[in-house]
C-alpha positions in Angstrom: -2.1 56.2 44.6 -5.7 55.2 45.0 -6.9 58.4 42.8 -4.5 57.3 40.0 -5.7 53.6 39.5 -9.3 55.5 39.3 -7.7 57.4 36.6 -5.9 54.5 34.7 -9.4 52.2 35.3 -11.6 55.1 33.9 -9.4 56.0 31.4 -9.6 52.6 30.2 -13.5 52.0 30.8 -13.9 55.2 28.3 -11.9 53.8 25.5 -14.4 50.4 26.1 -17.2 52.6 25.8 -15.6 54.4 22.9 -15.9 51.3 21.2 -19.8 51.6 20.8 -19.7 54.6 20.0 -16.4 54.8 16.7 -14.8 52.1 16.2 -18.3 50.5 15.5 -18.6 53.7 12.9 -15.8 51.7 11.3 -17.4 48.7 10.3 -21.3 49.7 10.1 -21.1 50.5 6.7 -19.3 47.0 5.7 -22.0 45.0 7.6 -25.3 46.8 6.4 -23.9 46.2 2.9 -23.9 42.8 3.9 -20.2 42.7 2.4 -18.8 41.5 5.8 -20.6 39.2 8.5 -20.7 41.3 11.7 -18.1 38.1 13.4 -15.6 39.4 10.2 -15.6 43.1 10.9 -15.2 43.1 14.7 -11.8 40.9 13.8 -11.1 43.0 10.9 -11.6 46.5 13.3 -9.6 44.6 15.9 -6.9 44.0 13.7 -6.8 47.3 11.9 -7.3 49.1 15.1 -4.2 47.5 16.5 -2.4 48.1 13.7 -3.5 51.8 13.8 -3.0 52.5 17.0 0.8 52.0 16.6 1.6 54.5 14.1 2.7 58.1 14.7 1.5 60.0 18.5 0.6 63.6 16.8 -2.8 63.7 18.0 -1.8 62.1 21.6 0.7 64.8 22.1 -2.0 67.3 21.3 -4.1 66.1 24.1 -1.3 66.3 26.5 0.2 69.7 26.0 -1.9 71.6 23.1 -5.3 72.0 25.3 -5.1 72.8 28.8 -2.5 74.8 31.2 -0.5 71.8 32.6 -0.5 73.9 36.5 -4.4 73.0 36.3 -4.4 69.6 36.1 -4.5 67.0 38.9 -5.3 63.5 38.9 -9.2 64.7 40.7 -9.3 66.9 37.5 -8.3 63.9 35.2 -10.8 61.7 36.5 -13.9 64.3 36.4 -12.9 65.0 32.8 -13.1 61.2 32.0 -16.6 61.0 34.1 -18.0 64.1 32.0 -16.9 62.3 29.1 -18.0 59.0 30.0 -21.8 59.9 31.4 -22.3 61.9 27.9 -20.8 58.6 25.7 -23.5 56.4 27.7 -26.6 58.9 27.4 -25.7 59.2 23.3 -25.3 55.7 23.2 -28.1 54.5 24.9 -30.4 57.3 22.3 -27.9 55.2 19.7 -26.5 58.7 18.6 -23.4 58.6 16.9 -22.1 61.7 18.7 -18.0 62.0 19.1 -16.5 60.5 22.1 -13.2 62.7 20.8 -15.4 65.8 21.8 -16.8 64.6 24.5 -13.4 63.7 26.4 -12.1 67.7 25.2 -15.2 68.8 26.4 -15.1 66.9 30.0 -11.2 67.7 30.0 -11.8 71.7 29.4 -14.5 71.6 31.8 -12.8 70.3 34.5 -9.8 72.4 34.1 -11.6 75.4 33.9 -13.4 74.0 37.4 -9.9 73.3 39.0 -8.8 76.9 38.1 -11.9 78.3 39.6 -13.0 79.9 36.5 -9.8 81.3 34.8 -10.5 80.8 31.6 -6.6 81.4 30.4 -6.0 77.7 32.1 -7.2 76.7 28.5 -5.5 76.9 26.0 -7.4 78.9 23.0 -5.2 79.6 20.7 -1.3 79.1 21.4 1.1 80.9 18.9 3.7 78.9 16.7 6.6 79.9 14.7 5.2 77.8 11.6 2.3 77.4 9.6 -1.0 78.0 11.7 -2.0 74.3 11.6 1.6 74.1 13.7 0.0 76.1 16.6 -1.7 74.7 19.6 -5.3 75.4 21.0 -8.6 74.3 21.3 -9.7 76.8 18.7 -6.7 75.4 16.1 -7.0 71.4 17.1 -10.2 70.6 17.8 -13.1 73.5 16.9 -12.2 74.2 13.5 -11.3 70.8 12.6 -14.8 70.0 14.2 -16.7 72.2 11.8 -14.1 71.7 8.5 -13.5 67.5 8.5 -17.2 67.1 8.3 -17.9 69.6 5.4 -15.1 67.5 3.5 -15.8 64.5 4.1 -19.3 64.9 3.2 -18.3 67.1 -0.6 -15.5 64.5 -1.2 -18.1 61.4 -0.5 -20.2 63.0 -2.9 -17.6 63.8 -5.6 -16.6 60.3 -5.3 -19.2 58.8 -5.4 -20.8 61.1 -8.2 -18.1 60.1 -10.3 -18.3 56.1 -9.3 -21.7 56.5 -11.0 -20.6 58.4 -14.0 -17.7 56.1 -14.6 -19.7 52.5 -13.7 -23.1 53.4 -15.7 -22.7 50.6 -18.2 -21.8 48.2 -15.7 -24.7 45.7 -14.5 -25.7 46.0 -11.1 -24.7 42.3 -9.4 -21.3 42.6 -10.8 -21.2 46.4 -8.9 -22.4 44.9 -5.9 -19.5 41.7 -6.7 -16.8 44.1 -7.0 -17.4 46.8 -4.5 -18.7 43.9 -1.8 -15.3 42.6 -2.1 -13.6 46.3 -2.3 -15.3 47.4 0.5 -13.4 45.2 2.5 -10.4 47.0 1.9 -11.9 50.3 2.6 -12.8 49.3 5.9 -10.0 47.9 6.9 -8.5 51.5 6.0 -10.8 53.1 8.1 -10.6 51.0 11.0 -6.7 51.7 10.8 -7.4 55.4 10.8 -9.7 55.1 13.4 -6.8 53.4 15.5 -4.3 55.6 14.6 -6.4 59.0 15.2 -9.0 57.5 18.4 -7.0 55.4 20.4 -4.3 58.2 21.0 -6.2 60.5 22.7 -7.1 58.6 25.5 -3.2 57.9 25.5 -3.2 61.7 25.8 -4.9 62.4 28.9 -3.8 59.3 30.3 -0.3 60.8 30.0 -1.6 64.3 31.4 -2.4 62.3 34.2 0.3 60.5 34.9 2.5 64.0 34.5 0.0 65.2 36.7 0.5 62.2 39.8 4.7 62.9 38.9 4.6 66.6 40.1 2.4 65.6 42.7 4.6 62.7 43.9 2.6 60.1 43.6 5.0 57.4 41.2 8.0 58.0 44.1 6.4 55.1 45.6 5.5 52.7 43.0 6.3 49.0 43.8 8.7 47.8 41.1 6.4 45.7 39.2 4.7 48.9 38.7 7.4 51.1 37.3 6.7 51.2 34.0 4.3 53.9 35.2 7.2 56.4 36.0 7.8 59.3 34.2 10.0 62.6 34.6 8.6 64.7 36.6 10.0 67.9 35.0 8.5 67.7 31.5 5.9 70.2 32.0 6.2 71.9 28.8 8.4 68.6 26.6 6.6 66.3 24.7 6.5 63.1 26.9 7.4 60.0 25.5 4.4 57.5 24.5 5.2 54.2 25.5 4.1 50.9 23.8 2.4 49.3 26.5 -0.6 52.2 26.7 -0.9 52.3 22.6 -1.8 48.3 23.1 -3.6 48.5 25.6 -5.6 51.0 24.3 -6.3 49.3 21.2 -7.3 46.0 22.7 -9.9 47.6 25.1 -11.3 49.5 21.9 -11.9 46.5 19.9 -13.7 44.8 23.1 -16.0 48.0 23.3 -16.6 47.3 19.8 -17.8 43.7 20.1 -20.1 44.3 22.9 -22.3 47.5 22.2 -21.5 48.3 18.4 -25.1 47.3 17.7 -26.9 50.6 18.6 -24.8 53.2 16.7 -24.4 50.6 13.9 -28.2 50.8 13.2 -28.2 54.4 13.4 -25.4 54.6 10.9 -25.6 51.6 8.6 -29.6 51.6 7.7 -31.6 55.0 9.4 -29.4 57.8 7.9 -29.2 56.3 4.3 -29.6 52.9 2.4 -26.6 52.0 1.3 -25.1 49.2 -1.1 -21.4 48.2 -1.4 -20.5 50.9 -3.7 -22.1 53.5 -1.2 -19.8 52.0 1.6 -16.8 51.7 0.0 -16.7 55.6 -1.3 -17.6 56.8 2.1 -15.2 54.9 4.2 -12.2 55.8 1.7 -13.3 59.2 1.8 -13.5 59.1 6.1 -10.6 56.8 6.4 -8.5 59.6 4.0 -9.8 62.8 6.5 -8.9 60.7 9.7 -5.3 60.4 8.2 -4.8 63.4 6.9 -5.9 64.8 10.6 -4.1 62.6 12.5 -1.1 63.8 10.7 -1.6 66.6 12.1 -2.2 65.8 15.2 -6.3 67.1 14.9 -8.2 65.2 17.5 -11.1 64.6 14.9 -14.0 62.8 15.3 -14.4 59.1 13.6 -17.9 59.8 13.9 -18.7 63.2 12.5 -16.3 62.4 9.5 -17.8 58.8 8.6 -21.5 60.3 9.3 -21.2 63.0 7.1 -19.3 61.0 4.5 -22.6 58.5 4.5 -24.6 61.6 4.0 -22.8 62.9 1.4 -23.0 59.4 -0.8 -26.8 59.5 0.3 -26.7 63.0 -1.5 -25.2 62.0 -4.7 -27.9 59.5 -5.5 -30.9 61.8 -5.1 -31.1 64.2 -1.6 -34.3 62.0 -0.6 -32.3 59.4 0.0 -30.5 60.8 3.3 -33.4 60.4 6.4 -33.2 63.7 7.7 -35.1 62.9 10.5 -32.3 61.4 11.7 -29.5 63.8 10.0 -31.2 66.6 12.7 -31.1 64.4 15.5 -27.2 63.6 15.1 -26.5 67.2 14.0 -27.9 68.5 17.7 -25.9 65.6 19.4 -22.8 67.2 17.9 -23.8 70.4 19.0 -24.2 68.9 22.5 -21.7 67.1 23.1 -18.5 69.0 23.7 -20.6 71.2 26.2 -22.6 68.8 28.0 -19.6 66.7 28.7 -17.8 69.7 30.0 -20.6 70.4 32.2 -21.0 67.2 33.7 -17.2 67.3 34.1 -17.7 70.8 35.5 -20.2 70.1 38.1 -17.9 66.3 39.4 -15.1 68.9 40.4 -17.4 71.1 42.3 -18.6 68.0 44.0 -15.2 66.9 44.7 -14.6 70.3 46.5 -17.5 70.0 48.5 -16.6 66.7 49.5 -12.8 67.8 50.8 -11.2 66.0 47.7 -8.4 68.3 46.2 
């Protein structure tokens, strides 16, 4: 009973942290342009966020049952996937790296699954056939690498297309009434994107907090439950259904994410809004349309994309229409070996808590 609180807790002190790290990705780009006081996008992310996280459970349901061999999972593996996760989120956020806490949690989760199973690799799931298209199949190769590599690419070619032809269409325009109308367009675009970001982010936490929970069912640990606490049940024999995603986690969820927001946005917001390109209204509103369109698009799906990757790249491909200069590449190499870090560092550190767990006599 003890080891699933830990769970629940954790599970919700990484969706807090997430909140540095992409839902502040959400409204960076709306206060750096100044469109937005940073008061008025932390309640327009906690709104849109809310409203997000309540549509569709694709990508939650892909955490649960398209990634790992359920038989692997217990609530000790569970709670050194979220710690892998969480240490990485904290040392990228502290560096003010907008790394992806998406990959960092399937990182820590395939790292601690691959622990539990000492060293089977089959207990992940790679690539799972489906009788439909391949986008229908499950896997970590399917879900999560090669939307990794792809969402990025298009975000930043469509951020440049669109704004490219912003330009072409708005040369004869002076430049305060641009900055009117896109300051107040803007708006609307992130408000989109903090909606996507709701609807895509907050549901895979939701995931593996259901993993968990299927995890303390076959395990017995919800016969026991106090009444006030039986909204926790679930069946035990859904190994291989898709569970049901109940209300109370998508809201709870969303509130802790917009309270993650509020308190350590700051760092990543910096990185984001001024270091990796100067951007005015019109450069904000064509990349958060552009990232808020990928995120839905993927969540669709059911892709765990990352916020971050997508909205980065979409920044760096505005930054790129204007002149290649303009894009701090410093900065652009920094994030780039983040991403490349992140999904197996957190798997490491995830990696190393179940061997400690062992040692200690905790199975």
């Amino acid at each position: 009973m003890l080891t699933l609180f830990l769970v629940l807790l954790l599970a919700l002190v990484f969706v807090y942290i997430n909140g540095f790290h992409d839902t502040a990705n959400a409204i960076a780009t709306v206060v750096s342009t100044r469109a937005l006081s940073m008061r008025a996008a932390i309640v327009l992310a906690t709104v849109t966020n809310l409203a997000g996280a309540l549509v569709g459970v694709a990508v939650a349901e892909t955490m649960a049952h398209g990634l790992v061999q359920a038989q692997f999972v217990s609530l000790q593996t569970i709670l050194c996937a979220l710690v892998g996760a969480i240490v990485w989120d904290l040392i990228t956020w502290w560096r003010g790296l907008p790394t992806s806490s998406s990959h960092a949690l399937v990182g820590g989760l395939c790292g601690a699954v691959l622990a539990s199973a000492q060293n089977h690799w089959q207990a992940i799931t790679w690539v799972a056939s489906a009788p439909g298209p391949w986008w229908q199949a499950n896997g970590v190769a399917p879900k999560v690498i090669l939307p990794m590599l792809v969402s990025p690419l298009i975000g930043f070619v469509v951020a440049f297309l669109v704004s490219s032809l912003l330009y072409l269409g708005l040369r004869s325009w002076v430049l305060d009434r641009v900055d009117t109308v896109f300051g107040k367009l803007q708006i609307v675009s992130a408000g989109f994107m903090g909606f996507e970001h709701g609807h895509n982010d907050a549901q895979k936490t939701v995931g593996v907090v259901l993993l968990a929970l299927l995890a303390a069912a076959k395990a017995g640990s919800l016969e026991h439950l106090p009444g006030w606490l039986g909204f926790l049940r679930i069946a035990p024999g859904t190994a291989d259904q898709e569970l049901p995603v109940p209300l109370w986690l998508r809201l709870t969820c969303a509130v802790v994410l917009a309270a993650g927001t509020a308190a350590g946005g700051w760092r990543i917001m910096r990185t984001l809004g001024h270091r990796l390109a100067d951007l005015k209204p019109i450069h904000g509103f064509a990349a958060e349309t552009t990232a808020a369109g990928v995120l839905s698009v993927a969540a669709f799906f059911g892709f765990p994309v990352s916020t971050t990757h997508t909205i980065t790249a979409a920044v760096a491909g505005v930054g790129a229409s204007r002149r290649f200069r303009a894009m701090h590449l410093k900065v652009v190499k920094k994030i780039a070996w983040a991403w490349l870090l992140t999904l197996p560092a957190a798997g490491l550190v995830a990696y190393a808590a179940v061997l400690l767990c062992q040692l200690a006599g905790w199975k």
